[in-house]
C-alpha positions in Angstrom: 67.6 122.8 132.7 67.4 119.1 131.7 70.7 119.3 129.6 72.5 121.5 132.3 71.4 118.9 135.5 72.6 116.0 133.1 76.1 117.6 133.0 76.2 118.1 136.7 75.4 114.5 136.9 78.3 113.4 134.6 80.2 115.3 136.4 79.8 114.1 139.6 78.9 110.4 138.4 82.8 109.7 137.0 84.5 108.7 139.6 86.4 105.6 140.8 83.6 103.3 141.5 85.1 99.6 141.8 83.8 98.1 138.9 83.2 94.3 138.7 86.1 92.0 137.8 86.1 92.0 134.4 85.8 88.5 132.3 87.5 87.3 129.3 85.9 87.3 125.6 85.9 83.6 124.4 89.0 82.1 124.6 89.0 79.9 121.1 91.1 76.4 121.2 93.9 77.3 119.3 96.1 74.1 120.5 96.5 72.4 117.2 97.1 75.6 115.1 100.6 76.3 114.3 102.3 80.1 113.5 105.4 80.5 112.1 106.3 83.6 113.6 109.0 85.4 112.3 111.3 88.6 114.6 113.9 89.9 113.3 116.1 92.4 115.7 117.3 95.3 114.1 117.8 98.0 117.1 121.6 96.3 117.6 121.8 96.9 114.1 120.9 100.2 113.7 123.0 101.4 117.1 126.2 99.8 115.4 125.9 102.4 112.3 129.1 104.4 112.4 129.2 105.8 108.6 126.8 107.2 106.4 128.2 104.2 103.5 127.0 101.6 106.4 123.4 103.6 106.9 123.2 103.6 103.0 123.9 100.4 102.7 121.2 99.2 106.1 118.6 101.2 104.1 119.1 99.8 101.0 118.8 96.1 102.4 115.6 97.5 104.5 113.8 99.4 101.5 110.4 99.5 103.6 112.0 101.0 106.7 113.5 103.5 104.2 110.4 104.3 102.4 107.7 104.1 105.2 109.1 103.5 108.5 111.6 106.1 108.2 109.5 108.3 106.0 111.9 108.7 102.6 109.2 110.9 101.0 109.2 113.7 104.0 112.4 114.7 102.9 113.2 117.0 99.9 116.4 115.4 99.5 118.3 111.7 99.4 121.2 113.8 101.6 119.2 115.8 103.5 117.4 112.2 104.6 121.1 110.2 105.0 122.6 113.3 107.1 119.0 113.5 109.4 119.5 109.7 110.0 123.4 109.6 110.5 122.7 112.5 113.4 120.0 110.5 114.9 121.7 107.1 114.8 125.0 108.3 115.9 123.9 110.4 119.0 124.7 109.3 122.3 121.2 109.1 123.1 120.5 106.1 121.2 123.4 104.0 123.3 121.1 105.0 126.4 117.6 104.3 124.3 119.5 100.7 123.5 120.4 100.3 126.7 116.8 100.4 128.3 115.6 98.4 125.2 117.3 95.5 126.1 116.3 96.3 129.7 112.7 96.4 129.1 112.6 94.0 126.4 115.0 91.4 127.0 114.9 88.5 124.2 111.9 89.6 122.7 110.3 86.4 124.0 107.2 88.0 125.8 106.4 89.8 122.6 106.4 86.6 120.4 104.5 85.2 122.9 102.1 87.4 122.9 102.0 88.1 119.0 101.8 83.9 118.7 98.7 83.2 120.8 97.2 87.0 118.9 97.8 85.5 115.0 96.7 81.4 116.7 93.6 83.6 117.2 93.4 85.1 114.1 94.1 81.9 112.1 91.2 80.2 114.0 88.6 83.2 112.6 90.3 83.5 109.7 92.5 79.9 108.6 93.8 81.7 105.2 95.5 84.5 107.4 99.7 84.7 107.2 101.6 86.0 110.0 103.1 88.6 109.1 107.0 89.1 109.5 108.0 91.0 112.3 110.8 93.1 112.2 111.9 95.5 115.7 114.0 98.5 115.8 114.8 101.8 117.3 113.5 105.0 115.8 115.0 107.5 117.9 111.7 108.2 119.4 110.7 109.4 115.7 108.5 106.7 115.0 106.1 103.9 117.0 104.3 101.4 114.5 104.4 100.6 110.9 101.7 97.7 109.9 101.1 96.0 106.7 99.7 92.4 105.6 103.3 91.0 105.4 105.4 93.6 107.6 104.8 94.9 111.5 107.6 97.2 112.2 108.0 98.4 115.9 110.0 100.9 116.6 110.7 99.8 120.7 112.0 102.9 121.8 108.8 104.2 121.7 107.1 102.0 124.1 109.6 102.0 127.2 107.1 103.3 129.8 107.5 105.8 132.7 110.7 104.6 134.0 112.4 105.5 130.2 114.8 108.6 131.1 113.4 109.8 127.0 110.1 109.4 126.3 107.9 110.2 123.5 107.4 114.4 122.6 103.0 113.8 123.1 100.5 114.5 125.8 100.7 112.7 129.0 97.5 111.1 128.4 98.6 109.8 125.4 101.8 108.7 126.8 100.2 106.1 128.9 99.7 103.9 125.9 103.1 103.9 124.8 104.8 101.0 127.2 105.4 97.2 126.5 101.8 95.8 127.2 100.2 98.1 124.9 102.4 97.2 121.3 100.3 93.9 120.7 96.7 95.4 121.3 97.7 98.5 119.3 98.6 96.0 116.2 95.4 94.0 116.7 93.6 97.7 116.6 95.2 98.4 113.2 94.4 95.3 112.1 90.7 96.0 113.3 90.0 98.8 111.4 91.7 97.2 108.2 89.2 96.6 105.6 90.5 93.5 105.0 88.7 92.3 108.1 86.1 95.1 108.9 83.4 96.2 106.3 82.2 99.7 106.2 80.0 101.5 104.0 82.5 104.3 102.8 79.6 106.5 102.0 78.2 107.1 104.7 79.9 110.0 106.5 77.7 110.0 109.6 79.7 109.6 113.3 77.6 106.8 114.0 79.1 104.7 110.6 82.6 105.7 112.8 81.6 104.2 116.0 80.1 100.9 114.8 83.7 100.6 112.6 85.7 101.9 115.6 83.8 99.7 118.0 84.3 96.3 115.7 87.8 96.7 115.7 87.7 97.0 119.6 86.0 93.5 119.5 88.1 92.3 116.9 91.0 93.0 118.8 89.9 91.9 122.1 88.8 88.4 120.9 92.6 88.0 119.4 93.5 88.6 122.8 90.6 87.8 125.3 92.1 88.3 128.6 93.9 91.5 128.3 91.6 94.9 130.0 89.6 96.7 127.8 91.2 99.8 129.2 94.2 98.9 127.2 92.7 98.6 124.2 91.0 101.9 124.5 93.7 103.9 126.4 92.0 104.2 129.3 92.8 104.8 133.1 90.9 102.4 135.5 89.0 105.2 136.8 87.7 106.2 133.4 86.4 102.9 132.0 84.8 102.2 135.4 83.3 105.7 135.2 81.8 105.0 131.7 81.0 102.1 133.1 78.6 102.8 135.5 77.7 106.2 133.6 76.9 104.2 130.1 72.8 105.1 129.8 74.3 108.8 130.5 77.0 108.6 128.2 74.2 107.4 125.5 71.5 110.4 126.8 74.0 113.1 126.0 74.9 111.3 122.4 71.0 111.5 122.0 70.0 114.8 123.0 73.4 116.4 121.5 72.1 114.9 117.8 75.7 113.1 117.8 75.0 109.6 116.3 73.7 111.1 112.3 75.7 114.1 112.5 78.5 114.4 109.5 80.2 117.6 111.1 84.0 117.5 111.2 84.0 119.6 114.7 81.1 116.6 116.3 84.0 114.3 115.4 86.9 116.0 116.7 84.8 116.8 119.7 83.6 112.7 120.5 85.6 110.6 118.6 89.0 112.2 118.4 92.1 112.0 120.7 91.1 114.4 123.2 91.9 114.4 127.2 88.7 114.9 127.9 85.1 114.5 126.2 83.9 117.9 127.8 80.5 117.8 126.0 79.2 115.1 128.3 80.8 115.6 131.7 84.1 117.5 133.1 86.0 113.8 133.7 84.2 112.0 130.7 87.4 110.3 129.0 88.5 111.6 125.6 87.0 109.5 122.3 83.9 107.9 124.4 81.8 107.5 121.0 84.5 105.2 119.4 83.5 103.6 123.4 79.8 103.4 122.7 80.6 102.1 119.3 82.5 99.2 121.0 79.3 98.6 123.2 76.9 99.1 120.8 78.8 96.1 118.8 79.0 94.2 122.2 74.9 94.2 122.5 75.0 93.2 118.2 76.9 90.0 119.4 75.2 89.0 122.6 71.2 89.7 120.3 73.0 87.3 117.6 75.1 84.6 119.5 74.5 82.7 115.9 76.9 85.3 114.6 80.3 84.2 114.2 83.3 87.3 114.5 83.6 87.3 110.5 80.1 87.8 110.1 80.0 90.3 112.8 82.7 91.9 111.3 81.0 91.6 107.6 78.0 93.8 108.8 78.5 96.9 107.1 75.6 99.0 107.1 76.2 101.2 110.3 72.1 102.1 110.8 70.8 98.6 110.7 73.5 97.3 112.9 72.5 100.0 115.3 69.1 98.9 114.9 69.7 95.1 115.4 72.2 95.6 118.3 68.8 96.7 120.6 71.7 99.0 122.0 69.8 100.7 125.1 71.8 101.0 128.0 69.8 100.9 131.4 71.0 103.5 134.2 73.1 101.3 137.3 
């Protein structure tokens, strides 16, 4: 009865509450650092291609787009990959997936804004960190991100947004993410989980060592860019994150009395930390992934118990359990 009257809760508890205005992580003084940011425009580029000597020839000058953008290896053949390319680049789609590029992206100059002040961030965690180059293109909807140390490929097309006459082939849920506001977080997310910034134990298996890794690279990325929602970083509707929100100490009862945080099961992850509409287990609107969500506030109650932590250090805490532990995480019902 208990488990049963605490789904009927959840269920009626997610709703569109109005949340309080949500504040901005620490916004560090980034005035005297200098980034050397480097775009490079490709989608006129690629539209131009009329041949498959001038595709061979693009490719060969781009050998990363080849071999990892555009997948080289996925293909049992170096003409079977030219002649899948030529028909994508040359069909009258991509003049209209151009078109709304430029329409939707202009110059570029609200990305390299935005990717300036997000590496200025990074540099003032992190003063040996390089920009890396940045190089923008259209996949024909085939591909969104490629991210390295020295190389971000976007593939633009991809992130268009509802008013895009082609759109992504993925659920609608998942489509939400894929407009122009979401490309920079989504980078700062990669580089989050990148073990190059964020230390995990690779032993331990257990779905709580996911959420404390998940949940740094949420704070990682949202102190690279303070002021943006956190329901764009996590892909959330504003009726979702105010639901888990308000519904936090329930979220954290059904983790609890569902054995979720120590469990190594493969169907206990798919069913709380992978993409899914919805987190059924805990409540008939729960949003999809809310473990990687309790991870992130779990990691939010570490820094605010050790405000003599700096982000690296936070970030260099890689024993999931005692993090747990020292985060005091116990959310109180509102």
């Amino acid at each position: 009865m208990k488990r049963l009257s605490c789904v009927l809760v959840l269920m009626g508890l997610f709703s569109c509450k109005k949340d309080k205005e949500e504040q901005c992580a620490f916004v560090p003084d980034t005035k005297r650092i200098a980034i050397d940011l480097q775009i490079e425009s490709l989608e006129d580029s690629v539209s131009s291609i009329t041949t498959k000597t001038q595709l061979v020839n693009f490719l060969t000058h781009h050998p990363v787009l080849r071999d990892h953008f555009f997948g080289r290896a996925g293909y049992p053949g170096d003409s079977i990959f030219i002649n899948e390319l030529y028909h994508r680049f040359t069909s009258p789609h991509l003049d209209t997936l151009l078109m709304e590029t430029h329409r939707v992206f202009g110059d570029l100059s609200d990305l390299k804004k935005e990717f300036g002040q997000a590496f200025a961030n990074i540099k003032y965690y992190y003063p040996d960190f390089q920009p890396p180059k940045i190089q923008t293109i259209l996949s024909g909807l085939e591909t969104d991100l490629l991210v390295s140390d020295t190389l971000i490929v976007i593939g633009l097309d991809y992130y268009l947004g509802s008013g895009a006459k082609y759109r992504p082939n993925t659920y609608e849920y998942m489509l939400r993410r894929y407009k122009k506001d979401f490309i920079v977080p989504s980078v700062l997310l990669l580089y989050g989980i990148d073990p190059n910034f964020n230390k995990t134990e690779l032993i331990d298996k257990t779905v709580l060592a996911d959420m404390i890794a998940y949940g740094k690279a949420y704070y990682f990325a949202k102190h690279m860019l303070p002021c943006v929602a956190d329901s764009v970083f996590i892909g959330y509707t504003a009726e979702e994150i105010n639901g888990a929100r308000q519904n936090e100490s329930l979220i954290y009862v059904r983790l609890i009395e569902n054995e979720v945080l120590y469990s190594t099961s493969h169907q206990i992850k798919q069913h709380y930390l992978d993409e899914r509409p919805k987190t059924l287990e805990v409540g008939e609107k729960c949003p999809g992934r809310i473990a990687t969500w309790t991870g992130w506030q779990i990691v939010n109650a570490f820094a605010e118990h050790h405000p003599d932590k700096t982000l690296p250090q936070i970030m260099d805490q890689s024993q999931a359990n005692g993090f747990f532990k020292d985060s005091k995480y116990r959310p109180v019902k509102k």
